[in-house]
MIDOTI-9829 format. One record per atom (N, C-alpha, C): y, x, z. Coordinates in steps of 0.1 Angstrom, whole numbers, plus 5000, padded with zeros to 4 digits. Atoms other than C-alpha are relative to their C-alpha. Layout:
BEGIN
YXZ...
This chain:
BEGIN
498950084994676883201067500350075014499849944991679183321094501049925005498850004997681783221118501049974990498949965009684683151097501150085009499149924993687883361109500649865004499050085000690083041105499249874998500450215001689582661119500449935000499450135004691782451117500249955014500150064988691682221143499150035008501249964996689382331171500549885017500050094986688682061202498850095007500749974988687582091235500049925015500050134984686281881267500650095008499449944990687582171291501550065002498549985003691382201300500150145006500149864999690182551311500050094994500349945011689182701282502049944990498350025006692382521264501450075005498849904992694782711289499750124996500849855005692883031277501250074991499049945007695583251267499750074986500049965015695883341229499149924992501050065006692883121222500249984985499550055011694382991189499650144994500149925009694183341180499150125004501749935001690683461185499749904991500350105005689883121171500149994987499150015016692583131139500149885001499650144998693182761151501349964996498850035000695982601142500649925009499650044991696082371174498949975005500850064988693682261204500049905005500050144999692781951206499049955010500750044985692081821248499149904995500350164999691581431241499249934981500550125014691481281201499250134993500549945010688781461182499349954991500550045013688281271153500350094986500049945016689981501126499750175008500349865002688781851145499350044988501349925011686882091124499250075009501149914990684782251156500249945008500350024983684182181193499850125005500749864994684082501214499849945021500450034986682582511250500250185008499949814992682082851275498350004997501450014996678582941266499149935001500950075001675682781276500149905013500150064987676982641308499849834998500450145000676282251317500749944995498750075001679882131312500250014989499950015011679582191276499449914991501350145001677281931273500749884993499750095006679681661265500550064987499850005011681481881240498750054986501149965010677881941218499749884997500150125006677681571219501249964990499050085007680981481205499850114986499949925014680481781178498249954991501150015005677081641170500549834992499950095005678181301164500950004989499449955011681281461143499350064987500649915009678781651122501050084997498549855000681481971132498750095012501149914992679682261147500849995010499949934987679482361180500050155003499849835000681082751189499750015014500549944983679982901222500650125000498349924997682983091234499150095010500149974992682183381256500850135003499349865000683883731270499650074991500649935008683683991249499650135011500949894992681784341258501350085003498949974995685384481263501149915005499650144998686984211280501450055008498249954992690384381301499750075012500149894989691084591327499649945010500650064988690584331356498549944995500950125001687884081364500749894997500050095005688283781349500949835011499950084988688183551383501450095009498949954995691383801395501349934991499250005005693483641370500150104984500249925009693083921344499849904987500950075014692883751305499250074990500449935010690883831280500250094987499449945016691384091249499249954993501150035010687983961237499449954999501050154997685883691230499149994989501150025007682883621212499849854995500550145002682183301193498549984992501850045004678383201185499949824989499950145008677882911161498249954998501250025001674282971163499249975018500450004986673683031201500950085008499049894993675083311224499450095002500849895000673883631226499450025018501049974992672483641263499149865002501450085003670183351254498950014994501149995005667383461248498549914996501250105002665183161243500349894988499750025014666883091207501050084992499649885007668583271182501349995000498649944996672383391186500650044985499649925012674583471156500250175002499949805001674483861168498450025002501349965004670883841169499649974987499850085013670883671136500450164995499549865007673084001126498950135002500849884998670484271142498549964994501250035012667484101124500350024991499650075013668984031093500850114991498549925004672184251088499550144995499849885006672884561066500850095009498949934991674884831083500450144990499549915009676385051059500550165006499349844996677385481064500450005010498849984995680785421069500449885013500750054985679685141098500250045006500849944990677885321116500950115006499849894990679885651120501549945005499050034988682985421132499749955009500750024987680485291157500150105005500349854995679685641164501450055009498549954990683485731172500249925007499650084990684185401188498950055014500849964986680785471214500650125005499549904990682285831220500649985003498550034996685885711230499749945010500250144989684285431252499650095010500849904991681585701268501750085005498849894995684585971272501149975007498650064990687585751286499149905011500150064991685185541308500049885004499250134999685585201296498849925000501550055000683384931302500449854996499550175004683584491299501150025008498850024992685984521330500550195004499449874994687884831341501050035015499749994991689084811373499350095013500749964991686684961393500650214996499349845001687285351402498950134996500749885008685485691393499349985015500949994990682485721417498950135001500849845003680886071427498949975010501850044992677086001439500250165010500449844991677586421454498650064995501049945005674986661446498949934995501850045005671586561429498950125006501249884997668586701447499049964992501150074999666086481428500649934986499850065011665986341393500949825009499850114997667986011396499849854992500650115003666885641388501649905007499250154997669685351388499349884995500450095003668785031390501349865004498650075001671484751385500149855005500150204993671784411405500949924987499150105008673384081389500449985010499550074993675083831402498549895003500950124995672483571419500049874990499950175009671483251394501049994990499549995007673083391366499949964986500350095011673183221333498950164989500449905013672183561313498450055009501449904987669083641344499149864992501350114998667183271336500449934986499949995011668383281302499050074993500549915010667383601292498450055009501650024997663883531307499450105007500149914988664383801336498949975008500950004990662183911361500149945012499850014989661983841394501250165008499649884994664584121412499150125007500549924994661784221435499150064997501249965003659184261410500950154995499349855011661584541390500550065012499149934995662784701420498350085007501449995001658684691432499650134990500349935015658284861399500450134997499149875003660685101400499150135007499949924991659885241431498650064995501449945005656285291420500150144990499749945010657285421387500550124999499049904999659785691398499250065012500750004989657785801431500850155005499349904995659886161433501849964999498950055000663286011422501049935011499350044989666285941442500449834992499550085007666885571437501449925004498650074998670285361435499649894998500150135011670985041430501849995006498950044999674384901422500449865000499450094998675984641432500849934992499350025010677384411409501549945002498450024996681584381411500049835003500350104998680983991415500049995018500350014986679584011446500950125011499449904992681684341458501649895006498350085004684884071449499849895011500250114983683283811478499849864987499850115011683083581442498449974997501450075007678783571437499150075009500849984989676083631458498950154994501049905007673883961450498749955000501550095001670183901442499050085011501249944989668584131472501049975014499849984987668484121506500250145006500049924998669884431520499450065015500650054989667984361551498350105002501949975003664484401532499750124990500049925008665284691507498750125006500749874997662985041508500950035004499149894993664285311527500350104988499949925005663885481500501449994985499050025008666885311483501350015004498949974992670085391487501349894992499150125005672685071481501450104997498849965003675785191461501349875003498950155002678184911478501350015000498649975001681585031469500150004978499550015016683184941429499950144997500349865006682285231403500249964987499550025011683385271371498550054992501549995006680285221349499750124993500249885005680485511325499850135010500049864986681385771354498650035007501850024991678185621374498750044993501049945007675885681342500250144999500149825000676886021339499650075004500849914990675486151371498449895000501450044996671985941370499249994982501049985009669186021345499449874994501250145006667385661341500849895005499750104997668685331340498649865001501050175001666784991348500749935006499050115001668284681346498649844997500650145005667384301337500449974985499350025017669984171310501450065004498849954997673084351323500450094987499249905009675684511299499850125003500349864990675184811319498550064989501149965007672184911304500550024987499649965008673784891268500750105003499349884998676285111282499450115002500849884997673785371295499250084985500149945011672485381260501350044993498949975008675485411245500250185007499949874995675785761270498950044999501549915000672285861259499150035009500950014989670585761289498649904993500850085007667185601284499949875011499950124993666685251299498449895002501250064992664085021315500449884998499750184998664284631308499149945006500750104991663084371332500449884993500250125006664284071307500350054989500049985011665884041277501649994992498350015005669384121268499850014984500150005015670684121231500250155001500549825004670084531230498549994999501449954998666484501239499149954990501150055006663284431217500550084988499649955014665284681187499350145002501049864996662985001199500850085008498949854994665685191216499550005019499849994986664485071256498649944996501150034996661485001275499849885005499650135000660984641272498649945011501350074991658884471301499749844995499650145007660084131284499350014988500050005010658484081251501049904988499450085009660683911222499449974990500550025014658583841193500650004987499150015011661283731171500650124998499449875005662984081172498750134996500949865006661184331145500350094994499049905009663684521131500250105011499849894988664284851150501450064993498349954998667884951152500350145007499749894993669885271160500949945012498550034987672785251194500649984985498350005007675385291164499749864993500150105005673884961146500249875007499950124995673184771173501749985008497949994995677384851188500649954986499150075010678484751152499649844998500350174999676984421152500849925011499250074990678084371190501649994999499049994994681284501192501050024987499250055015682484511155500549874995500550085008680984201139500049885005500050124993680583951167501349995009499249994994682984041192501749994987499249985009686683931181501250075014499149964989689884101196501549984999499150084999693283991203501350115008499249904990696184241213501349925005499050074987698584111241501350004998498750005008701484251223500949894991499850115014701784051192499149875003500350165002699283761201499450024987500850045014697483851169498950095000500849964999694283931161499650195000500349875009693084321154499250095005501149934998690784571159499650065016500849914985688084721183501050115004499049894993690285041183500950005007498950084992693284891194499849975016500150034989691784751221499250105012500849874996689885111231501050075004498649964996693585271229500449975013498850074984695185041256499449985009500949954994692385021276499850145006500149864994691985421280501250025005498849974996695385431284500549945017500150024994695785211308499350035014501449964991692385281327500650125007499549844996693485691329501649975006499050004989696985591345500349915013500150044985695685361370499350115004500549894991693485621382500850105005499149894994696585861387500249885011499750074992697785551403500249965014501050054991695285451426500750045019498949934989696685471462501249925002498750034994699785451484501050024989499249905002702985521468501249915007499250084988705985511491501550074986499049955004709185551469501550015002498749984991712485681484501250014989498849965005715985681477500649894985500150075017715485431444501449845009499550095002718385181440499749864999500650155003718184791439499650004987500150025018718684801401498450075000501549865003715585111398499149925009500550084990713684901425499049884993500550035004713384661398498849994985501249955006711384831374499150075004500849914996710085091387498249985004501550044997706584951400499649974989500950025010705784851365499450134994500149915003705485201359498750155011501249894991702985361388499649905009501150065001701485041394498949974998501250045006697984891389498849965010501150044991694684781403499850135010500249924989693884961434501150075002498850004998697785021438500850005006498650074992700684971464501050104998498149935001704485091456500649915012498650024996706985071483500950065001498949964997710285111489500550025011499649964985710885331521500550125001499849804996711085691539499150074999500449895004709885971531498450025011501049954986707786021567499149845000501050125002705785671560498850044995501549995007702185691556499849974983500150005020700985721516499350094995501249905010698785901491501550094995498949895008702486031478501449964999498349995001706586041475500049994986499149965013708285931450501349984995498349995007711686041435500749974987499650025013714086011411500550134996499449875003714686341392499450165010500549894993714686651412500949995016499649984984716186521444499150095009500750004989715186651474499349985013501150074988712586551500499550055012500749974985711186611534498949945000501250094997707886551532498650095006500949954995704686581556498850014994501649995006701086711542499349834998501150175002699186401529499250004987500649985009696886311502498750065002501349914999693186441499500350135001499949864997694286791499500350045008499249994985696386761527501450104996498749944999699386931509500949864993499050115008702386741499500149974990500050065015702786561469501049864997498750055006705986441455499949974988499650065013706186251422501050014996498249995006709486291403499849914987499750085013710686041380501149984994498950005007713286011352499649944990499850065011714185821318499450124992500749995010711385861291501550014984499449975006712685991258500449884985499850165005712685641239500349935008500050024990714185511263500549825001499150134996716185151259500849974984498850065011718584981234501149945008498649984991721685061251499750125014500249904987722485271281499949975013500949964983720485341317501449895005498550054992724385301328500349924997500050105003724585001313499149845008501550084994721584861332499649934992500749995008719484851302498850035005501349954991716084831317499250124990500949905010713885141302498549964996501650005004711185141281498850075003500449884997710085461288500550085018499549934993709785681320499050125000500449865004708586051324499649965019500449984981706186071364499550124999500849874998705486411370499950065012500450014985703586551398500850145002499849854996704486931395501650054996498649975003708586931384500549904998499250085007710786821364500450034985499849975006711286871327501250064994498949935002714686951324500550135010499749894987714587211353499050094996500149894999713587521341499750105006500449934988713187681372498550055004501350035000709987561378499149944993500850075007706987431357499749875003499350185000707087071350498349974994501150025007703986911334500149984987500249995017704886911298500250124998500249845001705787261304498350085000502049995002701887301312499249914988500550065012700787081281500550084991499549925016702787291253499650155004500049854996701887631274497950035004501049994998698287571279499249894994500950115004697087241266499649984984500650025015694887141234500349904997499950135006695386871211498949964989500549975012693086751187500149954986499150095016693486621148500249904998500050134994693286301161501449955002498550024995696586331180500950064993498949965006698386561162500049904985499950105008697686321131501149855001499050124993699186051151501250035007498549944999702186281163500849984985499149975016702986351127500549864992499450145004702985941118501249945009499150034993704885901147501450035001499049915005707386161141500749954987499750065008707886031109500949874997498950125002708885711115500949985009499049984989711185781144500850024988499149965009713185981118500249934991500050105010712985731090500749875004499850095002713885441110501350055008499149934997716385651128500249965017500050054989715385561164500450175009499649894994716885801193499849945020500250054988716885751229500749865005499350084994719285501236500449854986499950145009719785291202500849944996498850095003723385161202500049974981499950075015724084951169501350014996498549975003727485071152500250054988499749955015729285081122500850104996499349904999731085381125499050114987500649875008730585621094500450175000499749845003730386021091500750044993499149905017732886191067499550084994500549885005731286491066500650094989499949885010731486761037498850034989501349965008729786801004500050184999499949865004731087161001499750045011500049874992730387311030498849925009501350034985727387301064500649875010499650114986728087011087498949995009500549894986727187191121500249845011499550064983726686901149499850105011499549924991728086981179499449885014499950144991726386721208500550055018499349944985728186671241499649935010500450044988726786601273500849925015499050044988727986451309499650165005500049874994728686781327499550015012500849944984727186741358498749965001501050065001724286601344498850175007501249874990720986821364499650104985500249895005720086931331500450114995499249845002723087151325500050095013499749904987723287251364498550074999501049954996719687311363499650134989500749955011719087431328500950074990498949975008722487611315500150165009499649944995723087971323501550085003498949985005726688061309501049924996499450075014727587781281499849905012500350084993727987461306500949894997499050134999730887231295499949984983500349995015731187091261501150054989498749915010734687281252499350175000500649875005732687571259499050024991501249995005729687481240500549984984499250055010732287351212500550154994499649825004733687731211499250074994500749925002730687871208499150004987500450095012729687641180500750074988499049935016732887751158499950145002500249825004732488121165499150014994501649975010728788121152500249924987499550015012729687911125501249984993498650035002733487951116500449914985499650095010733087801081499349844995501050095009730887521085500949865004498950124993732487131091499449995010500450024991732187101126500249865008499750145000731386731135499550025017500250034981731386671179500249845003500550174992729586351193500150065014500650044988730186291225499449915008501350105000727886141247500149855009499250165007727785781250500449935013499750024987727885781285501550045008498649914995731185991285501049914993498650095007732985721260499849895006500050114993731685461280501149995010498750034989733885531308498850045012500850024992730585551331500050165006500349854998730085981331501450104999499149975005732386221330499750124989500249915003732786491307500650014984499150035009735686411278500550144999499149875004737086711262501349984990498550055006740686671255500150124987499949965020740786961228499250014994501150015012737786841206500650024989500150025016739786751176500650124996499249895006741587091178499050134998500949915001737987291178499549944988500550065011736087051157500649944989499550075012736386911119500349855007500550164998735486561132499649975012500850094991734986351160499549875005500450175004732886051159499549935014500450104988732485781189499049934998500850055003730985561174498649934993501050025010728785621148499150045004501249984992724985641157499550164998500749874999722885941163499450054985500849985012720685911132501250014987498649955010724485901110500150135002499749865001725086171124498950134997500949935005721786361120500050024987500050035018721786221086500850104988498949895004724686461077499950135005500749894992723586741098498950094993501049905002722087061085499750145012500049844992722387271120500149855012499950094984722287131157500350115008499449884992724487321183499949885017500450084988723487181220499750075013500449934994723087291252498949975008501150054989720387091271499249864992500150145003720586761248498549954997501250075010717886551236500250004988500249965019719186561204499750114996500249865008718286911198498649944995501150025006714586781201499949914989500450145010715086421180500550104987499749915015716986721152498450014996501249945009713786881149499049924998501350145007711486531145500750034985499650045017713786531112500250134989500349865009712986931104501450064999499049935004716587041110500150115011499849854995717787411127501149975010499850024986718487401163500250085008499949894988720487611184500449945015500150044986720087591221500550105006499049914992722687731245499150025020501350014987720287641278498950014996501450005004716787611281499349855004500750164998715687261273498750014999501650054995711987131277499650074985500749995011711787151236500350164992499649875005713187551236498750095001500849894997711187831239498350044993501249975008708187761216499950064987500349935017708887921182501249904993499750085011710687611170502050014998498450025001714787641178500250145005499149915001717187931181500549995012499650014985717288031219501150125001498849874993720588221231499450055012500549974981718188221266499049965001501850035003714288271254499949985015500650014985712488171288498550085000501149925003710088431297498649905003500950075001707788191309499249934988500250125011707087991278499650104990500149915008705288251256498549994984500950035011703088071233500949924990498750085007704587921202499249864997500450154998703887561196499849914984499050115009703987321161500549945003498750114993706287051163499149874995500650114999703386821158499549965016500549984985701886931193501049995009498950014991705386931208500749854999500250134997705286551198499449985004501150024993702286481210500150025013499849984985702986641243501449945004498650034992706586531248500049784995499950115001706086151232498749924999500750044996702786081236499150005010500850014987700986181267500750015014499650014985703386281290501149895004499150085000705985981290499049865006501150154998704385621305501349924995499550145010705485311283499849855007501050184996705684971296500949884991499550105005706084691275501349925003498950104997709284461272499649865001500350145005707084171262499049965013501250034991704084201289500350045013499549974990705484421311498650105006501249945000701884631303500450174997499949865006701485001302499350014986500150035015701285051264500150134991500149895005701185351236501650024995498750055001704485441224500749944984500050025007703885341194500349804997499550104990704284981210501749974998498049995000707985061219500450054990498950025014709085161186500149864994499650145005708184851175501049885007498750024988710184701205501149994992498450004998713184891201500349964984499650045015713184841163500749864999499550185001713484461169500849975006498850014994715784501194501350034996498849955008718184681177500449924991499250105003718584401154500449905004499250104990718784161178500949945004499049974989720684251203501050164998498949875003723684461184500650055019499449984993725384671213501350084994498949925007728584871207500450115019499849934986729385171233501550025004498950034993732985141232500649874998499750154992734084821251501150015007499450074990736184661275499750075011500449984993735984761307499449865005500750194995735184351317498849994992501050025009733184351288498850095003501249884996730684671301499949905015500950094990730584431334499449884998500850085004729784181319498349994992501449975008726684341301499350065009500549984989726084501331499349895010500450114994725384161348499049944991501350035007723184051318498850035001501549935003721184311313499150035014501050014990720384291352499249905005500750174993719383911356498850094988501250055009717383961323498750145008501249894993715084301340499749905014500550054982715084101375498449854994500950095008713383801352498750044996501449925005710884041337499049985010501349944990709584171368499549905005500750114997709283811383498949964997500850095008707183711353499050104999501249904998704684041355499349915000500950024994701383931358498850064992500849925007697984071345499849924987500150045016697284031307498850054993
């Protein structure tokens, strides 16, 4: 007997727990019932705390179990008491797993339970991912460098003071294990950490820093748990998660009570358990926890789904607050830009504003390749400029439209369409690795971009292609002309009657179909070519990108993004400039770049152009997210919310005015998730 997934009705005495975001769907509830529980099917409480007391009476008198709700071992980026909700939560129907003075349905599973191969080695990948990105219950805390080791190291890990899991899990006294330690270790440098509780001003730590040894050295600054195991040899602990974690990085460990890891042979148990005789590996006793017991809930959808999932958005998130972390002062940015922008190089340990250039800050940040004045700053003491621009999935509709983005591109060392100088996706396709992992998940990704026929911008139009069965239908795409990436990234070919000429001289017999771009029929950019229809077969306004690809056996372009979205759908791409996606082996350069001298697949050149280097933030949370996320988005958007790119001029202010209340609304509603 287990948990069911699905209950029905689930009551509860606390209107705290009932506010609990998603609950229903960790639960599988079909509603939450404050007050009448005569027809629940369960009672849930938090744990073992006091206040659950009335609801174990009212479930006892029901003859309806009682569930004991608690975080899960990956629980979100913040703490908890910051507002932060949960991704994870644990329900116990037997006890709770840091009770150690009766039996828990995850101890229940580590006595009892089978753990099969194919288990175990997705334990195995889940613990490396966790170990390697640095993820712990909470993730807020920052990377922490202890500095040289002279001396084997010994951590030892405070709680919080009078904690349910310390006089639960039939803990020691603090001073007998710290006593103990010091004995124990007698050449070792020792630590002890502080637990984020008490760093937060939220719980009292359990020593006196008054009466410690000299020979201890207090770590009292937040540290990201994985990071901090990496540099120290030995852990000892009471019942803290920390200790599983240390096993999980192949540290060995010291127990002073009795967490649900200990008494399975893997740690040095000062506690005895008697009931636990089964000896377990790490990868068995992680698939019980963090598989089997633990449930998870993605913030997206509001619906249940896997540990991975929530390993994904987590690392993701984790690794771009850490770029984060810090001042950032950003100049020049518009009211409209103003109001997204912080969703985007935000996060815990964080501040964006909106100023001058010469203001104190970890860094500057731009839009594009402006130009800046800026003084030495930053730990290195040289300057450091951020540049930012629209991500390559970018919206459903146009920037100019004030269409908030889904996507934006922050790079520390250029800019991608500037050529000039190396950008950071220029450094990922010219030196960086990928491994089967990602390019597996480039190539799914790639796939269904092309299939569902998504492009940067998304407009919804019924405009069809004519095309040609007898002969090549050569697109021709046309840009706004003063856009940076033709001044920056064009050396000859720069207008799109020239780029149009050069199209029909190279192919004089093929049908030559010319999109221009959507910003130039808008009315918004300029860059209209009055003799299109007398160079090209065809000129289509309105029909979408993916029509037009669709018919497309050649791409003629001089900077566009559609040269790269051609080759997601495997078609032959000539490039009159040198865009971000030229120069690797894969399209037909009139102007190879000598820089660029390795050749690339076009799995790795997704990967690097639409998965690592682009940051994603949610429409629904307002969360930094994979971009796999925003397709799903824009897909739904697109049927939504039809747009059409030629309008009114009243009618483009008009959508202009929408689409800025509805982004000003977003940002209002941010909050952590």
């Amino acid at each position: 007997m287990s948990v069911p997934d699905r209950i029905g009705v689930v009551g509860t005495t606390s209107s705290g727990i009932a506010r609990l975001p998603r609950l229903r769907a960790f639960l599988g509830a079909d509603r939450i019932e404050l007050r009448a529980f005569a027809r629940v099917d369960a009672m849930v409480g938090w744990g073992r705390k006091t206040n659950t007391a009335r609801a174990r009476r009212v479930a006892a008198r029901l003859e309806r179990p009682f569930l004991a709700l608690e975080d899960g071992f990956l629980r979100s980026m913040g703490l908890g008491k910051h507002g932060h909700a949960p991704w994870s939560l644990v329900v116990d129907d037997l006890g709770i797993y840091y009770d150690a003075t009766r039996t828990s349905r995850l101890e229940h599973l580590l006595q009892f339970g089978t753990f099969g191969g194919a288990e175990r080695r997705r334990a195995r990948r889940a613990i490396d991912l966790i170990v390697e990105t640095n993820l712990s219950k909470y993730n807020h805390a920052p990377d922490f460098d202890l500095g040289p080791a002279t001396s084997r190291r010994v951590l030892v890990v405070d709680q919080s003071d009078g904690d349910l899991s310390l006089t639960l899990g039939r803990a020691r006294p603090f001073d007998a294990m710290l006593r103990d330690t010091l004995a124990e270790h007698p050449d070792a440098e020792i630590l002890l950490k502080t637990h984020p509780d008490a760093l937060a001003g939220r719980a009292r730590s359990s020593f006196d820093p008054a009466r410690l040894d000299p020979r201890v050295r207090v770590l009292g600054a937040p540290a990201s748990p994985q990071h901090l195991i990496a540099q120290v040899d030995h852990v000892v602990t009471r019942t803290s998660q920390f200790g599983f974690e240390a096993l999980m990085a192949g540290r060995s460990v010291t127990l002073h009570g009795a967490p649900f890891y200990g008494g399975w042979g893997l740690t040095d148990d000062r506690v005895s358990i008697p009931r636990r005789t089964t000896h377990r590996s790490v990868e068995e006793i992680f698939a019980a926890a963090y598989l089997r017991y633990a449930r998870y809930v993605d913030p997206e959808t509001e619906e249940r789904c896997e540990l991975e999932t929530v390993i994904e958005r987590l690392a993701l998130q984790r690794r771009l607050q850490e770029r984060n972390r810090g001042t950032t002062v950003a100049v020049g940015f518009s009211r409209w830009k103003q109001s997204f922008v912080p969703a985007f190089v935000s996060g815990i340990g964080s501040t964006v504003r909106f100023g001058a250039a010469s203001e104190p800050a970890d860094r500057v940040l731009v839009w594009g390749t402006r130009s800046v004045d800026v003084s030495p700053r930053g730990t290195s003491g040289s300057p450091v400029v951020w540049r930012m621009e629209d991500g390559f999935l970018r919206s459903v509709g146009l920037g100019s439209d004030l269409h908030a983005p889904s996507s934006l591109v922050v790079d520390r060392a250029g800019m991608y369409y500037d050529p000039r100088t190396p950008s950071e996706l220029e450094e990922l396709l010219q030196h960086g690795s990928f491994s089967e992992d990602e390019l597996r998940r480039a190539r799914v990704l790639r796939a269904r971009i092309a299939a569902s026929g998504l492009s940067k911008y998304n407009p919804t139009t019924a405009q069809r292609v004519r095309g040609r069965a007898d002969r090549d239908v050569v697109l021709v795409v046309g840009q706004v002309e003063d856009d940076a990436s033709i001044r920056l990234g064009c050396l000859d070919v720069r207008t799109n009657e020239a780029l149009l000429t050069e199209a029909r001289a190279a192919r004089p017999d093929a049908h030559l179909l010319y999109k221009p771009h959507p910003d130039v029929v808008s009315g918004n950019r300029v860059g209209a070519v009055g003799a299109a229809a007398q160079i090209a077969d065809e000129v289509v306004v309105d029909a979408s990108l993916a029509e037009c690809l669709h018919h497309a056996a050649e791409v003629h372009t001089m900077t566009s993004l559609v040269g790269f979205e051609a080759l997601l759908r495997g078609l032959h791409v000539v490039v009159y400039g040198q865009p971000f996606y030229a120069g690797w082996g894969l399209t037909e350069d009139r102007h190879p770049h000598p820089r660029r001298t390795r050749r690339v697949g076009l799995d790795a050149l997704v990967a690097a152009t639409l998965i690592r280097y682009p940051r994603y933030v949610s429409q629904t949370t307002g969360q930094l997210v994979p971009p796999e996320v925003i397709v799903d988005q824009l897909l739904r958007a697109r049927t939504e919310t039809p747009t059409s790119i030629g309008s009114t001029r009243l009618g483009r202010a008009a959508r202009k005015a929408a689409n800025l209340a509805t982004v000003l609304l977003r940002a209002a509603k941010r909050s952590p998730s």
